[in-house]
DOMILO-413374 format. One line per field, with one value per residue (C-alpha): x, y, z; residue in one letter. Coordinates in nm, 2 decimals, padded with zeros to 4 digits, always signed. Each point is the difference from the previous one (the first is absolute). Example, Ala and Ser with C-alpha at 12.3 -4.5 7.8 and 13.67 -1.06 7.14 Angstrom:
REM DOMILO-413374
c1: (+01.23  +00.14)
c2: (-00.45  +00.34)
c3: (+00.78  -00.07)
residuo: (A  S)
//
This chain:
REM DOMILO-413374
c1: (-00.43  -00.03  +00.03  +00.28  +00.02  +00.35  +00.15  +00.19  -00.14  -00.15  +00.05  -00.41  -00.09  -00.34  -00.04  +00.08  -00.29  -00.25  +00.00  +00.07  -00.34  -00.17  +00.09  -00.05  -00.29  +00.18  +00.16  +00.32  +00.17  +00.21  +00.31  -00.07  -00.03  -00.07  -00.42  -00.03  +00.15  -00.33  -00.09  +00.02  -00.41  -00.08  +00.18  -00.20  -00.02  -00.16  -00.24  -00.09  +00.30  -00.18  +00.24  -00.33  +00.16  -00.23  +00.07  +00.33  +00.28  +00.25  +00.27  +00.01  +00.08  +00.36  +00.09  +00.24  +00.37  +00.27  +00.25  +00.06  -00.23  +00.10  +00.09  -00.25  -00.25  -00.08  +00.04  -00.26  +00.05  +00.23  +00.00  +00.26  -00.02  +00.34  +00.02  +00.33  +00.21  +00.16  -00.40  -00.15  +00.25  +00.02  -00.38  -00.03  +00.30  -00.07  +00.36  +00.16  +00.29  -00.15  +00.16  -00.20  -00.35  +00.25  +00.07  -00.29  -00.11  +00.29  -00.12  -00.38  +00.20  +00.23  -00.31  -00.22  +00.35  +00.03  -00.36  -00.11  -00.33  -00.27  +00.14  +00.01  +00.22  -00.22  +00.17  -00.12  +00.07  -00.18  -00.30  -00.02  +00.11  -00.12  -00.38  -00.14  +00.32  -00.03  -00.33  +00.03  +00.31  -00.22  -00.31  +00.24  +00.18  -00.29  -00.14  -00.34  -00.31  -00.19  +00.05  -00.29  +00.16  +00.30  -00.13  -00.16  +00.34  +00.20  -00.30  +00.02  +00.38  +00.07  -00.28  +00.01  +00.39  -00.09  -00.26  +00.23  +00.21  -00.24  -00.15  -00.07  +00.00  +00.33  +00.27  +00.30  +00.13  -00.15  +00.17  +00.24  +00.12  -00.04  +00.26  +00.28  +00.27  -00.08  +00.19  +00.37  +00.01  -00.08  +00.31  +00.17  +00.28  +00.29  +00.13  -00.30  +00.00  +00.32  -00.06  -00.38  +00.17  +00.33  -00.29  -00.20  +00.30  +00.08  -00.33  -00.05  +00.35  -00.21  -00.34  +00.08  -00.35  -00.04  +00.27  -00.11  -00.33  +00.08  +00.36)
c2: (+00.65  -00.08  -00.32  +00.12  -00.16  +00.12  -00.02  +00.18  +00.11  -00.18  -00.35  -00.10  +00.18  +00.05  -00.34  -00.09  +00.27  -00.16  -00.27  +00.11  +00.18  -00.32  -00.23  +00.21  +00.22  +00.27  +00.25  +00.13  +00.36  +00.15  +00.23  +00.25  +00.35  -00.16  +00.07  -00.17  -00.33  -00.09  -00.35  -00.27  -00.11  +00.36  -00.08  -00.08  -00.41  -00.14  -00.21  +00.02  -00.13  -00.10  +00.25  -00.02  +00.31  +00.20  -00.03  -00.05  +00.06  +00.28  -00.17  -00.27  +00.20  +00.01  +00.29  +00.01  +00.11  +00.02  +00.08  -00.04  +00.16  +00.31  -00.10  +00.18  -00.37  -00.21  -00.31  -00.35  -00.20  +00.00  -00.15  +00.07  -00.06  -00.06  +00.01  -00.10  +00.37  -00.13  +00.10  +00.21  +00.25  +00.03  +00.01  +00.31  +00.19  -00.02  -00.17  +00.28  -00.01  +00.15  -00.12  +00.17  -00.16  -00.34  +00.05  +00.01  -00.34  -00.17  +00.28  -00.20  -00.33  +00.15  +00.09  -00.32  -00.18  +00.26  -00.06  -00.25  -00.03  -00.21  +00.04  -00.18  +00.00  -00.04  -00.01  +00.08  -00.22  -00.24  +00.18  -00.04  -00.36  -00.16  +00.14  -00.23  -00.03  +00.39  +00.03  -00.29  +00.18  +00.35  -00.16  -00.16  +00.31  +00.24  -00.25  -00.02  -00.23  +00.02  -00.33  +00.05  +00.34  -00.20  -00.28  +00.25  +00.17  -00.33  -00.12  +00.33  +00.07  +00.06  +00.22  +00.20  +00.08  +00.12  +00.19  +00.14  +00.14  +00.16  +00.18  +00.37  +00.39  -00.16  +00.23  -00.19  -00.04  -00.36  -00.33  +00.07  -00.41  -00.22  -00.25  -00.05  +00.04  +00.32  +00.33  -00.16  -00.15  +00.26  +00.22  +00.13  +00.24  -00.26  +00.32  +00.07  -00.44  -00.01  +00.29  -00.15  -00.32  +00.07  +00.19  -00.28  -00.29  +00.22  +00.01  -00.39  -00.04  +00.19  -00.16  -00.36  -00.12  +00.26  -00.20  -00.33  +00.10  +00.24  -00.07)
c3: (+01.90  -00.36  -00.23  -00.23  -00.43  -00.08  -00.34  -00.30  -00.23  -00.28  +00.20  +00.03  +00.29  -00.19  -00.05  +00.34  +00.15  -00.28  +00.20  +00.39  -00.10  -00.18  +00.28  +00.32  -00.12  +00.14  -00.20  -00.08  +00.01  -00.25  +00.07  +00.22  -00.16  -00.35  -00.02  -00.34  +00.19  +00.03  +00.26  -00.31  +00.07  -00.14  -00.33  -00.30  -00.13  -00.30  +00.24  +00.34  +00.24  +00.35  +00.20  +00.26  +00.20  +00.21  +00.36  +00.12  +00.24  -00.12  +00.23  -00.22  -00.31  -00.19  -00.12  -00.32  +00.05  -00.26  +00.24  +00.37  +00.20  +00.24  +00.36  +00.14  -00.16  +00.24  -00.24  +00.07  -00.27  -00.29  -00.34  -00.24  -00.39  -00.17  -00.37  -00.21  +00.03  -00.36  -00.09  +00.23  +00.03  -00.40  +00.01  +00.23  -00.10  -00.39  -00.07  +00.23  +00.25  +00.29  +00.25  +00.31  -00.17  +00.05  +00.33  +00.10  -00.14  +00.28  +00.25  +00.01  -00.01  +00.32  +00.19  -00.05  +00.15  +00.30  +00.11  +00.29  -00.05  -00.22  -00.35  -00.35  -00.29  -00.34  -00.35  -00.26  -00.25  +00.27  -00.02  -00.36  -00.04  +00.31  +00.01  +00.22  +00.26  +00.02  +00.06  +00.29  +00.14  +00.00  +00.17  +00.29  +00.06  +00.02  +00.24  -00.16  +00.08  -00.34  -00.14  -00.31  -00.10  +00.01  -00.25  -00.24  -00.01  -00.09  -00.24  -00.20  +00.03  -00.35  -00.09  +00.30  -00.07  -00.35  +00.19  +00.20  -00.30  -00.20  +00.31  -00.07  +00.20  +00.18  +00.03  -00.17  -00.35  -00.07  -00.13  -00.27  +00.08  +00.29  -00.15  +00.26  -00.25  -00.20  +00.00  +00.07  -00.27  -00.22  +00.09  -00.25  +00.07  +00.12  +00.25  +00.14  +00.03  +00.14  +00.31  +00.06  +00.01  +00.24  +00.23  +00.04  +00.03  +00.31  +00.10  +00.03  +00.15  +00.32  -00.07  -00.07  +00.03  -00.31  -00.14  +00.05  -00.17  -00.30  -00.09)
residuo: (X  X  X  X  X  X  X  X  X  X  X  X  X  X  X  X  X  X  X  X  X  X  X  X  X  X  X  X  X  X  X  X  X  X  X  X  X  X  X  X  X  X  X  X  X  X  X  X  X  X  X  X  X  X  X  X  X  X  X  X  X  X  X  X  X  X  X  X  X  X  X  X  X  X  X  X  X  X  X  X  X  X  X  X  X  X  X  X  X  X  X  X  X  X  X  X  X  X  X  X  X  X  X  X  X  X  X  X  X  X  X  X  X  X  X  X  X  X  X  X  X  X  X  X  X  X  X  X  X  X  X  X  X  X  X  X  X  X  X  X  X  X  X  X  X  X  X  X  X  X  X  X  X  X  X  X  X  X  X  X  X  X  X  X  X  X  X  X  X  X  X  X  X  X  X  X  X  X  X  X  X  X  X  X  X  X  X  X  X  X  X  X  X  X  X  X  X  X  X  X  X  X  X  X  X  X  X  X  X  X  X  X  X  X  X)
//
């Protein structure tokens, strides 16, 4: 069985292992297939981080999706990471219309729905602008029983997030802006605003909890 983190691309999946890892002292896998996707302990800091991972249970590992897992995964647990698709699927696609890469932001979104078992829904802009709820809602759902690992996190939460960014050997791109409200608004070609937009009205009509929160 395995402890699923599912999310589009570009939405803080990074982020989210930085501190699965931190907390549980267990670490976190990368995509499967992708070598350089290194488990985010391994990465390089400016100062020591007190990941303290030696011995642990491999059943209690996520491993990093971007899309929906084959059938053939027997799913545990499930988190999901939701980022604005006004941002995150500008971010990704480099101002493109592609819709298939679209898709399959609402295809993670369709599978978190569809499943029965322990799951939770993190956004993003959450993460960033509610550290210390984030870090309380994290520790809970993991089901962790390391109360000082979980001070030190909350009495260093700004440092360790700029930690966190500036890690390197990772295998993604790196922070071009973790503002929430970044690449829409730097759209330029009215057609290409006009189909993006008309895509993602429909969208929301579907998802209204997307609409309630981005529109």
């Amino acid at each position: 069985m395995e402890n699923i983190l599912l999310s589009y691309p570009r939405s803080g999946n990074h982020l989210v292992r930085f501190f699965i890892e931190l907390l549980s002292e267990t670490p976190t896998y990368g995509c499967k297939g992708n070598n350089k996707d290194k488990e985010i302990y391994r990465n390089v800091f400016e100062e020591i981080i007190p990941f303290n991972i030696t011995n642990f249970d491999k059943r209690k590992c996520y491993f990093k999706y971007h899309f929906p897992p084959s059938k053939d995964v027997i799913l545990n647990k499930l988190i999901l990471i939701v980022r604005n698709p006004k941002e995150v699927l500008l971010r990704h696609n480099c101002y493109r219309i592609n819709i298939k890469s679209f898709e399959g932001y609402f295809k993670n979104i369709d599978f978190y729905n569809n499943y029965k078992g322990k799951k939770i829904l993190l956004y993003y802009e959450d993460i960033l602008q509610k550290k210390k709820k984030f870090i309380e809602t994290l520790y809970e759902f993991l089901d962790l029983k390391n109360l000082e690992k979980k001070k030190y996190v909350l009495a260093n939460l700004d440092k360790l997030y700029k930690l966190s960014a500036k890690g390197k050997n990772r295998v993604w791109g790196g922070i071009i802006s973790n503002s929430i409200n970044y690449y829409y608004e730097k759209i330029q070609n009215p057609f290409f605003k006009k189909i993006f937009d008309e895509y993602l009205n429909d969208k929301f009509e579907k998802y209204p909890f997307l609409k309630e929160k981005y529109n």
